[in-house]
C-alpha positions in Angstrom: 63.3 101.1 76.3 60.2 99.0 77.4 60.1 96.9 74.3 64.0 96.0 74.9 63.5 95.1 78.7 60.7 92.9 77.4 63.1 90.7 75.0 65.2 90.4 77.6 62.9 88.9 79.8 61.5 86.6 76.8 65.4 85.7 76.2 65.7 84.9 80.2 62.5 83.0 80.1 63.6 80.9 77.3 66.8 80.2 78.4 65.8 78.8 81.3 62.9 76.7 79.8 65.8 75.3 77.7 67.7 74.4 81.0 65.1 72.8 83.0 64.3 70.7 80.2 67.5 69.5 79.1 68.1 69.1 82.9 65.2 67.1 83.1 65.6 64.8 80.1 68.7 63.7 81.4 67.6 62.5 84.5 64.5 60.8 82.7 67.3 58.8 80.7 69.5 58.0 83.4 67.1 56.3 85.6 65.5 54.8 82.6 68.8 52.5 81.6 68.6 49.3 83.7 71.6 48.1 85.7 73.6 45.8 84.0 73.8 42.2 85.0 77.0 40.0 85.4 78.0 36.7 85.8 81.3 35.5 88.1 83.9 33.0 87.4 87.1 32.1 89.1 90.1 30.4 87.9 92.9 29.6 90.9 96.3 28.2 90.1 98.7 26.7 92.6 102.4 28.2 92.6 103.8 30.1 90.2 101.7 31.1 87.0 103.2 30.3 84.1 102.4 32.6 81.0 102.7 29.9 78.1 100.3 27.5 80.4 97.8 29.9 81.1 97.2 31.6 77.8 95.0 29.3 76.1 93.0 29.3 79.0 92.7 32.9 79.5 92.2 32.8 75.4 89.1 30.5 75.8 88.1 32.6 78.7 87.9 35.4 75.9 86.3 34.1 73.5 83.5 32.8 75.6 83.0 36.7 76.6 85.0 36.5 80.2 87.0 39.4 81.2 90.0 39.8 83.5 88.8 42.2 86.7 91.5 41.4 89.0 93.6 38.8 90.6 94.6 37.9 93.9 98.0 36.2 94.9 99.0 34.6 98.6 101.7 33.3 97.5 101.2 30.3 97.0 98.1 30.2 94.8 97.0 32.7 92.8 93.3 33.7 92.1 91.9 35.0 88.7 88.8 37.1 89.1 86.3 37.1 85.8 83.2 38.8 84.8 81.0 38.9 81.3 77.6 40.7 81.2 74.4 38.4 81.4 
């Protein structure tokens, strides 16, 4: 009976050295990957956008690694928001 209760505490005591390290290593690599950087562009249009004008653009946009985050219409101009990683 003595020997059994002492595996389980040598299971227990394992386990948990498992767990605080795994917990640990994970928070190590978290805070060890740096922020990433970006870089901000804007493209406004006046009126309504036209898609057959404004692909090529957008293409180019692309290509040179910009991204479409959002855009913003008043109504009569619409803003196009980009961002591509430094």
């Amino acid at each position: 009976m003595r020997r059994k209760s002492s595996w389980v505490v040598v299971l227990v005591a394992a386990v948990l050295v498992c767990v605080v390290g795994w917990k640990a290593k994970s928070q190590i690599t978290r805070s060890a990957v740096a922020p990433r950087k970006w870089e901000y562009t804007t493209v406004s249009k006046i009126g309504k956008l036209n898609e057959e004008t404004l692909r090529p653009e957008m293409s180019l946009l692309g290509v040179n690694g910009w991204e479409l985050v959002t855009a913003y219409n008043d109504g009569a101009k619409t803003i196009l928001f980009f961002k591509r990683p430094l």
